[in-house]
N, C-alpha and C positions, 0 to 999 in steps of 0.2 A: 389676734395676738393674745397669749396669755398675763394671767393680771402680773405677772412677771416677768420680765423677756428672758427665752434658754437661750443658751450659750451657744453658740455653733462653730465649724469652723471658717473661715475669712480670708479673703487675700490682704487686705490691709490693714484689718482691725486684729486687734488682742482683747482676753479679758482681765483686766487683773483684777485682785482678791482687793474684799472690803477694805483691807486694811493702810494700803499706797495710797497716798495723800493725791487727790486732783490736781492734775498739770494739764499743761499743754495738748491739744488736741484728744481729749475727752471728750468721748461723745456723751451728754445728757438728753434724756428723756424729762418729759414736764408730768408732772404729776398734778392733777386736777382735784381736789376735794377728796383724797385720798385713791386715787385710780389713774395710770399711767396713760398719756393721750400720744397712739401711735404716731400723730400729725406733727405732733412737734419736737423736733428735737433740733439739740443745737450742738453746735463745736465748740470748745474752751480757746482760746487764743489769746491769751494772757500768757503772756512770758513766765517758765520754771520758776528762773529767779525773784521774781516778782512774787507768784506765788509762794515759792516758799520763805521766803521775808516776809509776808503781811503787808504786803507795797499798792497791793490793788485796792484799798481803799473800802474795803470794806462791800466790794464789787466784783462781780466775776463777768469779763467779758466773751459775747458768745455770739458766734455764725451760724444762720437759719439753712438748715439742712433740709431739701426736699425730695422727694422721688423725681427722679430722670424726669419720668414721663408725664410728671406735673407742671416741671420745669420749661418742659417742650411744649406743654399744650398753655400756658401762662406766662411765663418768662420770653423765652423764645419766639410762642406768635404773637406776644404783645408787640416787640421791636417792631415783629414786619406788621404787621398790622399797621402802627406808627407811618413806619414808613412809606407803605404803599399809600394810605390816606395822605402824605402830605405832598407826596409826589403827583397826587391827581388836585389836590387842591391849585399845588404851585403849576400845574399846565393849564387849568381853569384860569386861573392871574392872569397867566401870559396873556390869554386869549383876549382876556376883558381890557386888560389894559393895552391891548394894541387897538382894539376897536376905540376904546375912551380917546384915545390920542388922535386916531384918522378924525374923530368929531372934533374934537379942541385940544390943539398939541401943548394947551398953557397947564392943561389939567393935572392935577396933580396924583399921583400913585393913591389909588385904596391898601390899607393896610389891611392885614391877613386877617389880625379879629375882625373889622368891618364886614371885610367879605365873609367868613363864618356866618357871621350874624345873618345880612343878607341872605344868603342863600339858608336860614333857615325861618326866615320872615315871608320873604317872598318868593311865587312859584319860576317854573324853568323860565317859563314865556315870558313873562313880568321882565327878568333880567336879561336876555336873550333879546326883545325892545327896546330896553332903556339904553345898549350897549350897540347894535347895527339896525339902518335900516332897510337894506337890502337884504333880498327873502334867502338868499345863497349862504352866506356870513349867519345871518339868522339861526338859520334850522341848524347850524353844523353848531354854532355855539349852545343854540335849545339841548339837543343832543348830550352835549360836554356837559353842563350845568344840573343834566339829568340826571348821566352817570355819576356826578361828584354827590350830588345827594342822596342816591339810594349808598355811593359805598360812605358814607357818612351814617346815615341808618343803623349799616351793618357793624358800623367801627360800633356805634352806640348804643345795640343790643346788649343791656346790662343782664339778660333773661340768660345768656349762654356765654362759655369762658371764650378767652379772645382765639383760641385755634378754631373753634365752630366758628364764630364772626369772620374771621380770616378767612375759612373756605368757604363762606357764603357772598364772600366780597369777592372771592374770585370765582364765583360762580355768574356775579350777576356780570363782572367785566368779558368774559370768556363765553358762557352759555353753556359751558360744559354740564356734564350729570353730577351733583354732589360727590357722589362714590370717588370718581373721576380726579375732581380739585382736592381730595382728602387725600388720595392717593400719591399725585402730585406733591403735595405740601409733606407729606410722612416721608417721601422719597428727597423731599428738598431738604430738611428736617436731618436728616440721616446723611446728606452726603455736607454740609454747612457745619456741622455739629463733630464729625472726626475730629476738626481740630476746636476744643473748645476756646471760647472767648478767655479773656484775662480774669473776668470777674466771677468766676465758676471754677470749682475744686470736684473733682471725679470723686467718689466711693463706690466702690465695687458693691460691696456688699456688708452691712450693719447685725451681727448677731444678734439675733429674737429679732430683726425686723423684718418681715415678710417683704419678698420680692429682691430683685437686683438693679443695681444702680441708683444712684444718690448724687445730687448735685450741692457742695456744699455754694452760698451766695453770699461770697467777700463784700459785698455793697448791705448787707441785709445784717447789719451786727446792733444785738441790744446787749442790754445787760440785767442782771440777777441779784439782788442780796445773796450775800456769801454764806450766810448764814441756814437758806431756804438749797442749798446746795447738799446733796449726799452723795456716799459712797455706796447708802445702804437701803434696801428697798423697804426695809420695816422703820427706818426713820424715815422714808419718802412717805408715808401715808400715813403719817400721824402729824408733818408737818402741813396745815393749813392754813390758808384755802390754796395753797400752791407751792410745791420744790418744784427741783431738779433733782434725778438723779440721775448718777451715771450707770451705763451699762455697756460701753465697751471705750478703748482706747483705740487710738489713731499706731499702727507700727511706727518706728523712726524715721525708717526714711520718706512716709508719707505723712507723719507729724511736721516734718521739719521744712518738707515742699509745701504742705500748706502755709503754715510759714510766713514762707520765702514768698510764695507767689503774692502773698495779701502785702506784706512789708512792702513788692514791687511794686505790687498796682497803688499803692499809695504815696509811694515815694517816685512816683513820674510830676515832669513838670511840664504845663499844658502850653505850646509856644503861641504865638500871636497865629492870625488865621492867614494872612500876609506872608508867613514865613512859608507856610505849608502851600501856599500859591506858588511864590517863587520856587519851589521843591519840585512842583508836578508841573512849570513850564519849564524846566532843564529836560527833564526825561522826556517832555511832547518835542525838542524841541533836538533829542541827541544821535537820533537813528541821522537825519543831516548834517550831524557835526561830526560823527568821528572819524570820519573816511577823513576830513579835513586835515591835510599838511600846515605844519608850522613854521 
């Protein structure tokens, strides 16, 4: 990138001139000890009004903007990473605590940090003993306890971002070739991702920023002295040890669904878990109900 981003043309963004006051979905670039850091940038989402009255406090709030395909290899496989490790933890539980029980049905449930712990104290065999003592139940549990702690391993390789972790985790459940689970995961990736989550705002494309595709991250908002904010790239580098400035605008109608989408995701209200139970046993429960006469 040049020490100053060029202009190009955009499906979504505009450039406007130094001299239009910062609004609403402004894209800023960070400016580092006088030198602009492609890595970071953010969105404005502070409200016009707000801005143009002096109402934000002497603060400018902003959304961390990053490449797609950072998004995907970070964002994205952290989730399933997340959740494949707790899905093999939670079939591990089942396992232990149906054995605990056939021993002493008084026994009470190990809780999930316990068993963490455990299984990174002591080996397969070790727990795989303490739980059956029949050689059958044994080895199938040694086995489970095995796999739960190499993909535990993989979740906790801090050495590579969570998408290598993730296909390494499915490499060791599967046996497949690396190539193989990468392949997999880019195609799962791609067909998951069409419709994006609520908390992820598309940008096509950012003038002067190399590449296509930009994930803006509605959960991921700091803030800025207003003051360390520009319009202008030769006050961005005299302001230190850190601005913003701007270098491109959001068009209307994707200023204004950015928006809209963060306003919704924050203004949902989250029901009890109870509610959402009774929810999904009407539907298990309607393929035999509606042929029913009243």
């Amino acid at each position: 990138m040049a020490e100053e981003p060029v202009h190009s043309v955009s499906v979504d963004c505009e450039c406007p001139s130094e001299e239009m006051e910062i609004r609403q979905g402004d894209i800023l670039i960070q400016y580092s000890i006088g030198r602009p850091v492609p890595s970071k940038l953010h969105a404005v989402i502070n409200a016009d009004c707000d801005l143009a009255q002096d109402k934000t406090g002497g603060h400018i709030a902003m959304l961390k903007i990053v490449p797609f395909r950072e998004y995907v290899r970070v964002n994205w496989a952290q989730r399933k990473l997340k959740r494949s490790l707790d899905r093999k933890i939670d079939q591990l539980a089942s396992s232990i605590e149906k054995g605990r029980v056939q021993k002493d049905p008084a026994v009470l449930p190990i809780s999930r940090e316990a068993l963490v712990d455990w299984l990174k104290k002591a080996t397969s065999l070790e727990i795989a003993k303490s739980v059956y003592d029949d050689d059958g139940p044994k080895l199938r549990l040694h086995k489970l306890v095995e796999g739960t702690k190499l993909a535990m391993e993989c979740a906790e390789d801090m050495a590579s971002d969570p998408f290598s972790r993730l296909a390494r985790m499915r490499c060791v459940e599967t046996g497949g070739a690396s190539q193989t689970e990468i392949a997999k995961l880019t195609q799962s990736a791609a067909q998951e991702l069409a419709r994006l989550p609520d908390d992820v705002f598309f940008i096509a494309e950012i003038p002067g920023i190399q590449g296509m595709g930009h994930a803006v991250l509605l959960r991921s908002m700091v803030t800025a002295d207003l003051a360390c904010v520009t319009t202008k790239f030769s006050d961005a580098k005299m302001l230190l040890p850190e601005a913003h400035c701007r270098i491109a605008r959001l068009k209307p109608a994707y200023k204004y669904g950015l928006a809209q989408q963060f306003s919704l995701m924050y203004a949902r209200i989250g029901l009890p878990d109870d509610h959402s139970a009774a929810h999904h046993l009407v539907l298990e429960t309607l393929s035999s109900t509606l042929d029913e006469k009243k």
